[in-house]
C-alpha angles and dihedrals in degrees: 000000000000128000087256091055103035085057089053084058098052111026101161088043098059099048089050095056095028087041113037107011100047122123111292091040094129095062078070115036127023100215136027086245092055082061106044076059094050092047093050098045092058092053134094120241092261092044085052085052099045091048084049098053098024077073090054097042079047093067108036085061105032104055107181134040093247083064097053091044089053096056097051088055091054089047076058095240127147096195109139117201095181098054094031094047114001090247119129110235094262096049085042093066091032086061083039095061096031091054096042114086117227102238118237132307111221086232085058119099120233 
């Protein structure tokens, strides 16, 4: 799959990575997890759902950390989980999904 393609799958994903961890990240935010914040305050409650699930469907398909990282590489990220935070690709997106809250459901209250 192409990057194009790749973008289209995992919408969420992409803007969070091309939007707010791209290169110069760190001029806005001082850690990963200010941006996840950042990130999930300017979505809309089904944007906040697909980012939550798009980590999980990651990792069902993609099984070892070389896979992940090559499919960052062909999304064309340089986001490096290992160096930024001393997790290893695959427990990157696992803290990911498990620190990202799932947006509301229309049968929620509140």
């Amino acid at each position: 799959m192409d990057r194009h393609q790749l973008a289209r799958k995992y919408y969420e994903f992409d803007t969070l990575l091309g939007g707010y961890l791209n290169g110069d990240w760190q001029l806005h935010w001082s850690t990963v997890y200010d941006v996840y914040e950042a990130a999930f305050t300017g979505m809309r409650d089904e944007g906040q759902r697909q980012l939550h699930a798009e980590p999980g469907r990651i990792l069902d398909t993609y099984r070892t950390d070389e896979e992940v990282l090559g499919l960052l590489r062909a999304m064309d990220f340089n986001f490096n989980p290992v160096r930024k935070l001393g997790l290893t690709h695959r427990a990157w997106l696992e803290d990911l999904r498990d620190r990202l809250p799932a947006g509301r459901s229309g049968d929620e209250e509140g």
